[in-house]
N, C-alpha and C positions, 0 to 999 in steps of 0.2 A: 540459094533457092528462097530463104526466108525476106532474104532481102528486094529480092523480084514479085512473092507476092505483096508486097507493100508498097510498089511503085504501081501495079495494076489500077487504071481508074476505075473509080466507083462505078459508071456510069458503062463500067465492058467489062463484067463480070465471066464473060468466059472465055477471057484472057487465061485464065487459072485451069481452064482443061488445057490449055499449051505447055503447062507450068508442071501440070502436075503428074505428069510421066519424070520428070527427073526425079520425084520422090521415091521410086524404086529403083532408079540407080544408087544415090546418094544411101541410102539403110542398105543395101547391099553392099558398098564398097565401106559404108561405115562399120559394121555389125562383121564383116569378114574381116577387117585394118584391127578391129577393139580386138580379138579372138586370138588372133595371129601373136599381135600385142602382149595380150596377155599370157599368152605360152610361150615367149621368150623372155619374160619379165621373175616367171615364180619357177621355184625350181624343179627338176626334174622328177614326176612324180605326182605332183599338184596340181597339172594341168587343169582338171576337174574343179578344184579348187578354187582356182584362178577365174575360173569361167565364171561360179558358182559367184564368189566375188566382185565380176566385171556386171553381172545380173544384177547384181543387189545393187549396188552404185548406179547403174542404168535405171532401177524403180525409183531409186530416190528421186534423182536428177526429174526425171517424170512426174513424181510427184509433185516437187519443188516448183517446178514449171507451172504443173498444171494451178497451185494454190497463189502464184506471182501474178500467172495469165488472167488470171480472175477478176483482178483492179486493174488492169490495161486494157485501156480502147483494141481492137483490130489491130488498126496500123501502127501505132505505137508499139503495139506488143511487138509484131517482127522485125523493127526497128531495134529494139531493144535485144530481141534475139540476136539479129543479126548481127550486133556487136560483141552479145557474149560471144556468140560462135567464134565470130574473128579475135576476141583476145583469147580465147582458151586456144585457137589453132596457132597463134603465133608463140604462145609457151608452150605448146606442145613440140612445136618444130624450135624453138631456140634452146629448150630441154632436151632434146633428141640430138643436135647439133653440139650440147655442150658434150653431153655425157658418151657419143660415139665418139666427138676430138680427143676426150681425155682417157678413152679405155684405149685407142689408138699409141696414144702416145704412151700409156705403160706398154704394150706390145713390142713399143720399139727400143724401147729401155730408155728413153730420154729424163724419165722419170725417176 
């Protein structure tokens, strides 16, 4: 999505009401993924915790964002996003890929 509004021309700005209905899909499927996440991740019990956790990390990030976005042009900035996004989504899924192959594979005793 970040990366779509930056291919938008200057010159057809409401290209971006096309755009910007996927922004309540995307924090929906995001904000319900992080939750789920995080109550499989801390242990039983904690749940609350873990939320309470996943919050605070989520302010930061926001913050962070918002104090980084300050010195970036427009289209740079979701340019720039665009890529954090995509490298945190590719450690997130080759993190998720190691750590399910390797709890698998104690399950099966190969280990």
């Amino acid at each position: 999505r970040v990366l779509v509004y930056s291919l938008i021309p200057q010159d057809h700005p409401y290209w971006t009401l096309v755009v910007e209905p996927l922004h309540g899909v995307t924090i929906g499927f995001a904000l319900t993924a992080s939750v789920a996440f995080a109550a499989e991740w801390v242990p039983k019990g904690y749940e609350a915790s873990g939320q309470g956790f996943l919050s605070m990390v989520r302010g930061l990030g926001q913050f962070i964002g918002l104090c980084i976005g300050g010195f970036l042009e427009g289209r740079i900035l979701y340019r720039v996003l665009a890529v954090i996004v995509s490298v945190g989504s590719i450690m997130l899924a080759v993190g998720n890929h190691v750590t399910t192959n390797d709890s698998m594979l104690y399950r099966r005793g190969r280990k």
